[in-house]
N, C-alpha and C positions, 0 to 999 in steps of 0.2 A: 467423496463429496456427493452430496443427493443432487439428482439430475429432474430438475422440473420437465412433467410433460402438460407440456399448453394446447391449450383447444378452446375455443369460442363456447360463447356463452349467451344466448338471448340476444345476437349481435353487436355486444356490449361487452358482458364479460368475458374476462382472460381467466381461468380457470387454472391452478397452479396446485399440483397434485406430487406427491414426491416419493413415496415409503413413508410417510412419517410413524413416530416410537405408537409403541402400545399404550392405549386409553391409561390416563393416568388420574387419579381421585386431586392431583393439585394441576389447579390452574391457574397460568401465569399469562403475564400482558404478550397480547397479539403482538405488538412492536418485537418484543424478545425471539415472538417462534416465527416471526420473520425476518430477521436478521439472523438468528442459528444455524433458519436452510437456505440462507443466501440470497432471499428474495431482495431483499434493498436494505438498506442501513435502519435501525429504530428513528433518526428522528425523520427519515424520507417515509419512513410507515407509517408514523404521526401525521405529517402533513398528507398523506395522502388519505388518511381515517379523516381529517377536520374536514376535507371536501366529499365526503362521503363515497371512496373507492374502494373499500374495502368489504365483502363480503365475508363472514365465519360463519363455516354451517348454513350456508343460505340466507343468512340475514346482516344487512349493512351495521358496523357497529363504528362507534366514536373513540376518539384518541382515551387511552386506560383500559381499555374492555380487557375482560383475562378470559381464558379458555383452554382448553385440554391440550397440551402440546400434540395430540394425535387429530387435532381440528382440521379440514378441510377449509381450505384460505382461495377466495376468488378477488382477481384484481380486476377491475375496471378496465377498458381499451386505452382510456386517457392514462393512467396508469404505466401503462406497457407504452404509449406513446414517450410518455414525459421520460420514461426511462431512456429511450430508446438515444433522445438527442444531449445526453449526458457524454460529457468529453475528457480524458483524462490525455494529460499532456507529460510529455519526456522534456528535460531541460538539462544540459552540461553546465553543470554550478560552478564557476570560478572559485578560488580561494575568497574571500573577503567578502562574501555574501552570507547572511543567516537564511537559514533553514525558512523559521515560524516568524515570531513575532521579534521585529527591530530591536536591537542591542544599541548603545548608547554610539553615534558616529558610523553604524554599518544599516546597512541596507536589507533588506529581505528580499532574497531570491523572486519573489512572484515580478519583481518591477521588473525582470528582465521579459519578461513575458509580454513581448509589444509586437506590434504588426512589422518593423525593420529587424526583430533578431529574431522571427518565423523560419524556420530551415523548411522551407516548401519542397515537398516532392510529388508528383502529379496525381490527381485528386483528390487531395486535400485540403478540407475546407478552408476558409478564409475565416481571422481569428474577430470576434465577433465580442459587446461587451455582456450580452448575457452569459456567458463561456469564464466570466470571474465570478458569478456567482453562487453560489456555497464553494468555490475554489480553495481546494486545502493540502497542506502537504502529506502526503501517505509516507510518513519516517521520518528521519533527519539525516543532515549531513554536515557535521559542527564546520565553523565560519574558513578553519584553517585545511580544509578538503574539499576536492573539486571529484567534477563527476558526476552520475546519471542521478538525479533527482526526480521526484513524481507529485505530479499535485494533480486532481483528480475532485470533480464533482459527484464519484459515483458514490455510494458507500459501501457499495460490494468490491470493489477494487481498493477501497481505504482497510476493509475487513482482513481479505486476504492479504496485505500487504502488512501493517501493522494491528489486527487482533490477536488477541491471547494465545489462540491457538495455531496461530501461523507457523508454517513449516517452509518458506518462501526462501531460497538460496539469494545469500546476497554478497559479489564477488568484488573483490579490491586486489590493487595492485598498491605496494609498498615501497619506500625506499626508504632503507635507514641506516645509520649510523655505529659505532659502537661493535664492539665482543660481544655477544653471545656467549650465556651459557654453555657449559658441554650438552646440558639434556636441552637446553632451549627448543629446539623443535618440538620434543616428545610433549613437555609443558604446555605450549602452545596449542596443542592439536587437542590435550586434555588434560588440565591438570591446576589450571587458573582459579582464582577465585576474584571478584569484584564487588567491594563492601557486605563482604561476608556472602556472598552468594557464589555456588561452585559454577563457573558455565557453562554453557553446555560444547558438546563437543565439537572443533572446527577443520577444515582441511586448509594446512599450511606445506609450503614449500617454497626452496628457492628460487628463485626464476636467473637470477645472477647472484655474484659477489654483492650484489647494495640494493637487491628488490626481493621482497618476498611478495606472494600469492597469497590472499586469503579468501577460503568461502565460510559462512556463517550465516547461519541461522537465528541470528539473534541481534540486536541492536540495542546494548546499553549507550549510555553515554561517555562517547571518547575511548570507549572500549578496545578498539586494535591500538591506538595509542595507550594505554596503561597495560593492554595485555605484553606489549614489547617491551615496555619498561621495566616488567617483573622477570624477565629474561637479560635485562643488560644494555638494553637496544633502545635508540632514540629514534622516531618519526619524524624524516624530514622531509614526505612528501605522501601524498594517500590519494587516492583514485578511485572511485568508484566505477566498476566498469560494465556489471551485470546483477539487474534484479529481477530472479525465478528464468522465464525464458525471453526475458528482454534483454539485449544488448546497446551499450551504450552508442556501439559503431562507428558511425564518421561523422556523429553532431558536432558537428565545431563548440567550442567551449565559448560559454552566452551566448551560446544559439537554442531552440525549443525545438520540438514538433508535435501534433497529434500521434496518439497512439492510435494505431490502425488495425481497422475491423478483422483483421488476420492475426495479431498478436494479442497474448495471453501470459500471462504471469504464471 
């Protein structure tokens, strides 16, 4: 990952400098080669080009501009401010909550996100209604599994969590039902395919007679449930319990909290 080094700029600018690639003859939208190195989501680059934060090459440019991906990129202080009080929040999803957008008689997970199911632990801000705005979920977690959920204003914590190239561990606890294959583990770990696609590879193991362990790198839909099915085995309960180096912990279930200035995915 490129590690920006910031330094002031005419008392205004944030200057964001990184290794970037060798001068290249094509040039692509500022939004893309700031989202690539991590600086903020494309449409957080958009709006911060429409107010004019944005510096390439020493000159302010507007939302669309293209430019060399080996461009030197300056943010504005407001910029690094507005970033700064972006909040990405932990939530313990009950069973019978969607993820995204409301299914016909269920609810989406964001309403639990209220000032009475806050899990407060000391310094902690107090949950605020600018704090729902661009509020979104970074993954899913279908209606019938419970466990760590993420919704997040940032778009660098939305990137790393669910873009293309994410390599983010994400760990569940199972219980299931049914025989097992004889190779069923070896399958498991690598060997699945899901609407024609091979997956990629996962660490499984038992934990008892009736749970398995799963880590994975990957999040189709309904995925550890169809992966067990193609082994014999029926899901009759799922848990999400760790995503990257966050842990689910002691959040009561439909309870939230802030993620805190110490942890990192």
């Amino acid at each position: 990952m490129l590690t920006p080094i910031i330094q002031s700029y005419q008392n205004r600018i944030i200057t964001l400098t990184d290794q970037p690639p060798k001068p290249s003859s094509e040039k692509i939208r500022v939004s893309k080669i700031m989202a690539d190195r991590g600086i903020c989501s494309r449409r957080e680059a958009d709006a911060w080009m429409e107010r004019g934060w944005v510096k390439v090459d020493g000159q302010i440019v507007g939302v669309g501009h293209k430019a060399d991906p080996a461009c030197q990129i300056e943010l504005a202080s407001e910029a690094r401010n507005e970033r700064a009080q972006l909040v990405t929040i932990l939530l313990n999803k009950p069973v019978g909550y969607v993820s995204g957008q409301p299914e016909p008689a269920y609810e989406p997970a964001v309403r639990l996100i209220t000032k009475e199911n806050h899990f407060v632990s000391r310094g902690e801000p107090e949950l605020e209604r600018g704090h729902f705005e661009g509020l979104a979920p970074a993954g899913r977690l279908d209606i019938d599994s419970k466990g760590l959920l993420v919704f997040t204003q940032d778009g660098r914590v939305a990137r790393s969590l669910i873009g293309e190239t994410t390599d983010v561990e994400k760990e569940y606890l199972v219980r299931v039902t049914g025989k097992m294959k004889d190779n069923g583990i070896k399958l498991l770990r690598h060997g699945l395919s899901i609407d024609g696609q091979k997956l990629l590879p996962a660490f499984v193991e038992w934990m008892n007679e009736e749970q398995l362990r799963f880590i994975l790198k990957e999040g189709k839909k309904r995925q550890i449930r169809r992966m067990c099915e193609q082994v014999g085995l029926e899901v009759v309960g799922l848990k999400r319990v760790r995503i990257g180096k966050v842990m689910l912990g002691n959040l009561p279930e439909g309870q939230w909290r802030f993620l805190r200035p110490d942890e990192i995915f």
